[in-house]
N, C-alpha and C positions, 0 to 999 in steps of 0.2 A: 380470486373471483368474488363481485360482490352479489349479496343476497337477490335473489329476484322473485315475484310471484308468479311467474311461470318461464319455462326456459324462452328462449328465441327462437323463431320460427328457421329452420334451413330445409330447402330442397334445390332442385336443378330446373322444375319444370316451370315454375312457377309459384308467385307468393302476391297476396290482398291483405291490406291493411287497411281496418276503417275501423270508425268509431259505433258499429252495432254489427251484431256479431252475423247478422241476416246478410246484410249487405257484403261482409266478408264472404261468406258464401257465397253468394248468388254470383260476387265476380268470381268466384275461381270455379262457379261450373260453366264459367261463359268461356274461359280458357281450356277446360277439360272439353270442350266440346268445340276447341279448335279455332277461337276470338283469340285476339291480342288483348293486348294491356289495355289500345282505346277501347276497343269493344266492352270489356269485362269492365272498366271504369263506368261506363256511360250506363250499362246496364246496375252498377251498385249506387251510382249517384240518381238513378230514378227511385230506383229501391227506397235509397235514405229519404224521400220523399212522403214513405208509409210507413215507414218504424220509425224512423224521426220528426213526425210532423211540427211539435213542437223547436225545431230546431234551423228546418228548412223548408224550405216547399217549390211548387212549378213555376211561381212567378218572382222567385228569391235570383240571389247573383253566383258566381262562381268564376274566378279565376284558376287557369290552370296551369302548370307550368309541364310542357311533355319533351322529352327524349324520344325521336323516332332515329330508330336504327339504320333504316334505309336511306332517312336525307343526310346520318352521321349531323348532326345538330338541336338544339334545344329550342325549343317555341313558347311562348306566354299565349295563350289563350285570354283575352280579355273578356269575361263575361259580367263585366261589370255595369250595367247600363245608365245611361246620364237622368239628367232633371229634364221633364217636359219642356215643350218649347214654353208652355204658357205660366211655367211654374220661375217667378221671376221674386227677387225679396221684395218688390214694391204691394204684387201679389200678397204675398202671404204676410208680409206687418199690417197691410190692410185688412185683413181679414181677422189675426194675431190679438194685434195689440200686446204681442210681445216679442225679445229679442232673440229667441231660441225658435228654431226648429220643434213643432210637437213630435214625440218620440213615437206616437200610432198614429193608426187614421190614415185618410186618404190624402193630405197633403204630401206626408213623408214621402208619396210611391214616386219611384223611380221607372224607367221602363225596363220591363223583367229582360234577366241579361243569360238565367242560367241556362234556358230550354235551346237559346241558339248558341250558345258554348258547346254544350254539350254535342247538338245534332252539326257544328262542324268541323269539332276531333272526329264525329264518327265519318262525316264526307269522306275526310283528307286522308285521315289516317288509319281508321277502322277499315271491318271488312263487312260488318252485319248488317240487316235492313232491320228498318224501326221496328217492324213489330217484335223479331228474335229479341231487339232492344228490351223492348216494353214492356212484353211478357210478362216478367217477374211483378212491377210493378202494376200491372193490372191486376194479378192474381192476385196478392195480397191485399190490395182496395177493392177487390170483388169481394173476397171469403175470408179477408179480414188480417192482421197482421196482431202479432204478438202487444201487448203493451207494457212498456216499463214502467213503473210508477212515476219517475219524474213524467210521465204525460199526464196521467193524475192530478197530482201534485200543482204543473201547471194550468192546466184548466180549471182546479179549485181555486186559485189566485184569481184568477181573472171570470171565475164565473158569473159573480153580480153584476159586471160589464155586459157580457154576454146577455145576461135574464132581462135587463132593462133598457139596450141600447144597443146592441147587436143582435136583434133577434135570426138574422142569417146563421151567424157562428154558432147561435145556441141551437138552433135547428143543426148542424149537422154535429156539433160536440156536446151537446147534452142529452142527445136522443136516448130515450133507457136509461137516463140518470149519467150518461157517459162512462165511458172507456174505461173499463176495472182494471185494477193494475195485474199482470198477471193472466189475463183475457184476450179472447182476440176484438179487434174492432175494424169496424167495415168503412170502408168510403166509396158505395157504389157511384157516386155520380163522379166523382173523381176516375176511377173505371172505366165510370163511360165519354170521359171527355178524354180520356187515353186512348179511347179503342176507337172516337171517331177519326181522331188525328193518325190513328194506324188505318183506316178504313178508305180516307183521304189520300193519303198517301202509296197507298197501293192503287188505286184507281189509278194513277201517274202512270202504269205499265208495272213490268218486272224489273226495270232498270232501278240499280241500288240509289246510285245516287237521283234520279228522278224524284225517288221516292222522299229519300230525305230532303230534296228542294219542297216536296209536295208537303211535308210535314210541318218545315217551316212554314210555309206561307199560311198553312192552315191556323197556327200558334201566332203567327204577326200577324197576317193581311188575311186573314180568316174569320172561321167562327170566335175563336175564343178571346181574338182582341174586339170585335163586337160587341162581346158580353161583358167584355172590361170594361168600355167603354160605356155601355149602357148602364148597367150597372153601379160604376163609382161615378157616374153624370146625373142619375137617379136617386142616390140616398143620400142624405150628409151625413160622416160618422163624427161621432163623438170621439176627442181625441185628449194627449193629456193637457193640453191648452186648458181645457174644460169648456171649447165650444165643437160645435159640429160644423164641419166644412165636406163640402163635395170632390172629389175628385179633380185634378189637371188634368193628369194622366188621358190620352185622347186614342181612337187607333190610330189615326194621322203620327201619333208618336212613334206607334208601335212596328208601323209600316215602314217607316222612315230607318231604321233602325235593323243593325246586325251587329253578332260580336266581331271579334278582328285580333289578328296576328300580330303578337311584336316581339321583338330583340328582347331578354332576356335583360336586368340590370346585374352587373357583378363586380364583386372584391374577391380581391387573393386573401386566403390566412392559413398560415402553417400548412401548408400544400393542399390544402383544398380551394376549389372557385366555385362559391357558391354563389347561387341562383335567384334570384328573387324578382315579382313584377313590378312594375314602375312605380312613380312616386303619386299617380291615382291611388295605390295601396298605400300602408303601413311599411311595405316590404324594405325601402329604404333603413329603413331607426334601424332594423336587424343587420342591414350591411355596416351603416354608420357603429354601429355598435361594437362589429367583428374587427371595424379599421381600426377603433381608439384602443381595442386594447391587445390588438397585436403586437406591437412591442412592453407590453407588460408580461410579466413572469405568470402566468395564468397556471402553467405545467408546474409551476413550484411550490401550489397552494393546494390547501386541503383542499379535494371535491366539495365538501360538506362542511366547510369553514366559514369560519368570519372574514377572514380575510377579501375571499375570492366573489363573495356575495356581498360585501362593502363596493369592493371594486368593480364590478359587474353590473351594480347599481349607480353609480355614480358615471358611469359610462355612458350608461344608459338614458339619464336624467340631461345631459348632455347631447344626445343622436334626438331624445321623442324631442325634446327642444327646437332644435332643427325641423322634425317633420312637421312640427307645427306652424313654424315658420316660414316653410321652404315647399313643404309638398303636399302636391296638387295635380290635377288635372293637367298635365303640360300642354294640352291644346288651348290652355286658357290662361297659363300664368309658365311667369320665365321661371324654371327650376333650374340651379344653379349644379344640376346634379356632379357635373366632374368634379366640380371643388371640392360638392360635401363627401368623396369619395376620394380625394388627394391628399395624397404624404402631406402637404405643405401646410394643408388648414388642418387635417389633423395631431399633426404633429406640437401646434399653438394650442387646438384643443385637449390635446391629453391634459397638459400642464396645470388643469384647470380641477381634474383631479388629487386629491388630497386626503391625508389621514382620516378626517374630518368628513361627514355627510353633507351637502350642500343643504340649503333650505331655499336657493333662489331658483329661478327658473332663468335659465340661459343658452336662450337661442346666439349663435353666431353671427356673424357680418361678411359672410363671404362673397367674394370682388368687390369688398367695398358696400356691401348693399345693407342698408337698414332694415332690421327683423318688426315686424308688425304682429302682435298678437294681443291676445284680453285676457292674460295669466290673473288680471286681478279680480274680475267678473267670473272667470270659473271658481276660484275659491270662493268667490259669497258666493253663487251655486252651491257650492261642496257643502256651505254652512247650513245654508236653507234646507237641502236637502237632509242634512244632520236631525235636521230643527221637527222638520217634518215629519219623520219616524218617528221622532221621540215623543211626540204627541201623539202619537194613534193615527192620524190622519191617514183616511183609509184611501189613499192617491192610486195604488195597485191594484185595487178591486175595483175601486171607481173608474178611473182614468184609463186604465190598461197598461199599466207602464213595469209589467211583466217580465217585459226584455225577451231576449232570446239569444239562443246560442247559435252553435253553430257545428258543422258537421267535416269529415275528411277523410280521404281517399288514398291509397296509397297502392299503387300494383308495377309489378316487374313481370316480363311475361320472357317465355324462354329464347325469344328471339334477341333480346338484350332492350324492347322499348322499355319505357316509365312514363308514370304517370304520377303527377302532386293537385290531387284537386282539393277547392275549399267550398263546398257547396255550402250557402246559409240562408236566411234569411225567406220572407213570404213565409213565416212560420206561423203557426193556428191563431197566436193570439196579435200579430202585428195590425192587423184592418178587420171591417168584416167579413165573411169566407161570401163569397161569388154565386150566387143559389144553384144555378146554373151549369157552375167548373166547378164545384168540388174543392177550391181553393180559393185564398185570398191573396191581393198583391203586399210585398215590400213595405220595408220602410224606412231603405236605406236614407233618403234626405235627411234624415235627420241629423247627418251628420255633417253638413253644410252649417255655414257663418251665415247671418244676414248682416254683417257689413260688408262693405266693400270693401275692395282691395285686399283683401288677406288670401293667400294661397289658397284657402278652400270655401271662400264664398259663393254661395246659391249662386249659377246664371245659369239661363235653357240650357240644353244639352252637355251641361256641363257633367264631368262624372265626379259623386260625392267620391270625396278621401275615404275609399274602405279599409276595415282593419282587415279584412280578408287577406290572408299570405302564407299561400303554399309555399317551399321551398323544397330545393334540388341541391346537390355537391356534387363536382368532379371531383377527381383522383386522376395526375396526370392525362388531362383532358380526356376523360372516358367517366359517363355517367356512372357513378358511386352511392348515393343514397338520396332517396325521395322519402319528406319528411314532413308533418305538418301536426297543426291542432286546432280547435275550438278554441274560444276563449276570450274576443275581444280584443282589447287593448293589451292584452297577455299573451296572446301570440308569437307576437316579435319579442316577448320576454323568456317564452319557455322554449322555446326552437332552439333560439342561440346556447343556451344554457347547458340543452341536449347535447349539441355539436360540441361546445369546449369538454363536458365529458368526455366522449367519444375521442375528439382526437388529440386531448393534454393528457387524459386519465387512461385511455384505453377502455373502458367501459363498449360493450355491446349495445345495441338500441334497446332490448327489454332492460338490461343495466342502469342506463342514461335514462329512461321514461321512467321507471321505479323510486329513482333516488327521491330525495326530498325537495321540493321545490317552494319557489318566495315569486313576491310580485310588489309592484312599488305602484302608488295611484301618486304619483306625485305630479307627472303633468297634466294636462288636460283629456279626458274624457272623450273621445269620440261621440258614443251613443246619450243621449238624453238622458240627464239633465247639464251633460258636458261640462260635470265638475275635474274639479282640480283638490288634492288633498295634500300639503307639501309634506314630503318626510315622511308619509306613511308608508310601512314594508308590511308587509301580509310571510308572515314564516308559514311554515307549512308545519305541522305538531311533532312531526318527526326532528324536527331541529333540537340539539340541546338546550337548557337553559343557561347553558356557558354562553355559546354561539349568539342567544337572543340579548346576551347581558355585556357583552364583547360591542355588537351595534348598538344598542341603545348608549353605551359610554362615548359611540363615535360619532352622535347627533342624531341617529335612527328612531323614529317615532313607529318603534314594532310593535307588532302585534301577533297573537299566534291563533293561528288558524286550526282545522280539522289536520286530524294524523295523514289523511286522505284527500287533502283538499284544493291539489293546486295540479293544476295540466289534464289536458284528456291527448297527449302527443299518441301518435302512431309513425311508425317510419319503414323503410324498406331499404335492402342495398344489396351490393353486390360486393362478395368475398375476393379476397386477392384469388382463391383456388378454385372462383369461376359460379361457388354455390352462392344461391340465392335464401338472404336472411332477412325477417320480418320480426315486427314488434308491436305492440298496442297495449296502450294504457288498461290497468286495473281498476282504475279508482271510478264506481260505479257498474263495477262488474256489465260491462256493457261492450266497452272494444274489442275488437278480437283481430288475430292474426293467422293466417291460414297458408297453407303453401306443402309441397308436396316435390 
């Protein structure tokens, strides 16, 4: 058994995994009080709304992937929402004058996808009405929620933004000098744009689902896409372009607009079929990934070696290649997906692995088709960006380009559902906060091409390529573990990593989240400034200096990171002897796992 900083969660009744230790909570008193897995999810993913403000927020995205016991099948919740109608590239170069997406601001906003995610697991598959929902979340933006320091921490980044060019966000995040680390802090009007949408919705009658029709429309065709609307049509922010633009984003968008149901994508590996959403996510590179090195000896390598993190990366550098290539939006571009998920092209693929670390970037040709990408414009990005730090240039405080993370969900409830959500985004420092809601929109587009033709180029309604990616495994077709994390373009790095633990090493999920982990910037960048850095490996400080001296002789451009610095995973599963086991990352003394 290897070392862990706290055991793994087991019980029979149930078990919540997230990434703040409130949220954990608050779903398993939704379960002790007689909610399922949707319920107890829907009510921690509002939660992570006020203890994670920095991370997530009401008008951010969320894909879900859920196991409902009763249809006996697995659903993808898409809470991803697309690019305005009127948000087109001709639009934004002319505004621009440049070739990137800005990474804040009101252009980036997409139409918010989480709030109808969420309210239709609870429709379909929950059993509670909004307000039991919301509860928690009002309570905590009334009288205020815990703060971690990293909320601190980012609000001092991005304060001078705030003081001089977002006077909204400083109004509600610097009141009192802002949020003590340690302290509680309040978001009454946030509160109260919760409890008019529960107010609303109860007006519908007593019928449940009435009400949650009533809640949506209140959130899309409502008050609060009016004050989006007026709002981001009303001020232009400053964004990291370094000019101000107004708003796309329209309620016409908003109205138009619900999340929606799909099929599950999946690969077989070493007896698990894992789960992931379509190739609008990231979720792909982590299938593609699992395909290339299932015929490689993974079970024969050190967990914690050179070996298996040479070959894990290079696998890898090989699948993000492809996504870049290949995935997109399928309503808008041909994804080639059986191929990049068949024996046949992977098979030519593995080969392409070698003793040796690559330094190219190589998308495939599968049926034949030529890969399109700008692998040579993200590296001078990558450089500029280099260039830019090194000078002082205070781009962060000025600009806003902050960034953000992102948040996750994890619950098993005793009737055998699951739930994998990835809530993110609409976090404090993305746009300016809404005077009105208590929050600010998005700023997923950013993760949009402005040329044409490439799998994830800008057009209306299109949905940006998210990195968001829950995942799920079977065991002999019966839901086995729900897993996920934070992290960006790291996501589909530390997921996979976890799972080859798990089932090469035998490792338990607080095992597999514990170990030491790595991450590669070697392809392109999702989030602004959509660099590319080739050959770079981020080790995590717990690696040996054998290990880091082992890659660097195989072409690895390493570097070593914090003892504690790589993954915020959380997971859930279910024991061959029926008991229910949870897990949640340490690092940041933040996750937690609960279960009884």
């Amino acid at each position: 058994m290897m070392f862990t900083t706290r055991p793994e969660i087991a019980g029979t009744f149930g078990v919540v995994a997230t990434t703040h230790w409130v949220a954990s909570q608050v779903g398993m008193a939704v379960l002790e009080r007689g909610g399922n897995a949707f319920d107890a999810a829907c009510a921690a993913g509002f939660t992570l709304q006020i203890v994670e403000p920095h991370l997530n927020g009401p008008a951010g995205d969320c894909p879900i992937i859920l196991h409902s016991a009763a249809l006996g099948k697995q659903l993808v919740i898409c809470g991803q929402g697309p690019a305005p109608a009127g948000l087109t590239i001709a639009h934004v170069r002319g505004h621009l004058g440049q070739d990137i997406m800005p990474g804040t601001g009101f252009l980036a906003a997409p139409i918010p996808g989480a709030f109808d995610a969420w309210m239709l697991m609870l429709r379909d598959h929950g059993t509670w009405k909004p307000r039991e929902i919301l509860e928690f979340a009002i309570g905590y933006a009334r009288h205020g929620a815990h703060m971690v320091p990293r909320i601190r921490q980012t609000i001092d980044t991005v304060r001078p933004l705030f003081e001089t060019a977002w006077p909204t966000s400083a109004a509600l995040w610097l009141r009192d000098g802002g949020p003590e680390p340690g302290g509680l802090y309040a978001n009454p009007v946030l509160a109260d744009t919760y409890g008019r949408i529960v107010a609303e919705a109860e007006a519908a009658g007593g019928d449940r689902v009435a009400q949650i029709e009533a809640a949506r429309a209140a959130f899309y065709r409502g008050f609060v896409a009016e004050a989006v609307h007026a709002f981001g049509h009303g001020f232009a922010a400053l964004d990291t372009s370094g000019g101000r633009h107004h708003a796309v984003l329209s309620a016409d968008d908003m109205a138009g607009w619900s999340a929606s149901y799909e099929t599950p994508l999946t690969t077989e590996y070493h007896g698990a079929t894992v789960l992931k959403c379509g190739p609008w996510s990231q979720g792909p590179a982590m299938l593609m990934t699992l395909t290339l090195l299932r015929d490689i000896d993974v079970a024969g390598m050190d967990p914690n070696g050179a070996d298996l993190v040479h070959h894990f990366v290079e696998a890898q550098k090989l699948a993000f290649a492809d996504r870049e290539a290949w995935c997109g939006d399928p309503d808008f571009f041909d994804v080639p997906m059986t191929t990049l998920l068949g024996d046949t092209y992977n098979d030519e693929r593995r080969k392409l692995i070698t003793a040796a670390a690559s330094m190219e970037f190589r998308p495939g040709s599968p049926d034949g088709r030529a890969p399109l990408t700008d692998y040579a414009a993200a590296i001078a990005r990558g450089v500029s960006a280099r260039e830019a730090a090194g000078t002082g240039e205070p781009t962060v405080s000025r600009l806003g380009a902050a960034g953000g993370d992102t948040c996750h969900i994890d619950v098993i409830d005793r009737w055998g559902n699951m739930v994998s959500a990835t809530p993110s985004a609409g976090w404090l420092q993305s746009s300016p906060a809404i005077p009105s809601l208590g929050f600010c929109l998005g700023s997923r587009c950013q993760m949009f091409f402005l040329e044409e033709g490439l799998s994830n180029s800008l057009a209306p309604g299109r949905r940006p390529r998210t990195t968001l990616s829950p995942s799920m495994a079977l065991r002999h077709g019966k839901p086995w573990l729900s897993f996920g994390t934070p992290g960006g373009e790291q996501q589909d790095q530390w997921q996979p990593l976890m799972l080859l633990r798990m089932l090469h090493h035998g490792l338990n999920i607080q095992e597999a989240i514990d170990s030491p982990a790595f991450h590669s910037e070697h392809w392109i960048s999702s989030s602004w400034p959509r660099a590319a850095k080739p050959g770079k490996l981020v080790l995590e400080g717990r690696y040996s200096e054998a290990v880091a001296a082992t890659l660097r002789a195989r072409g690895h451009l390493v570097e070593m990171g914090g003892d504690w610095s790589e993954g915020r995973l959380t997971g859930a599963r279910v024991a061959p002897d029926g008991q229910l086991r949870a897990g949640a990352n340490p690092r940041g003394m933040q996750g937690y796992a609960v279960g009884r």
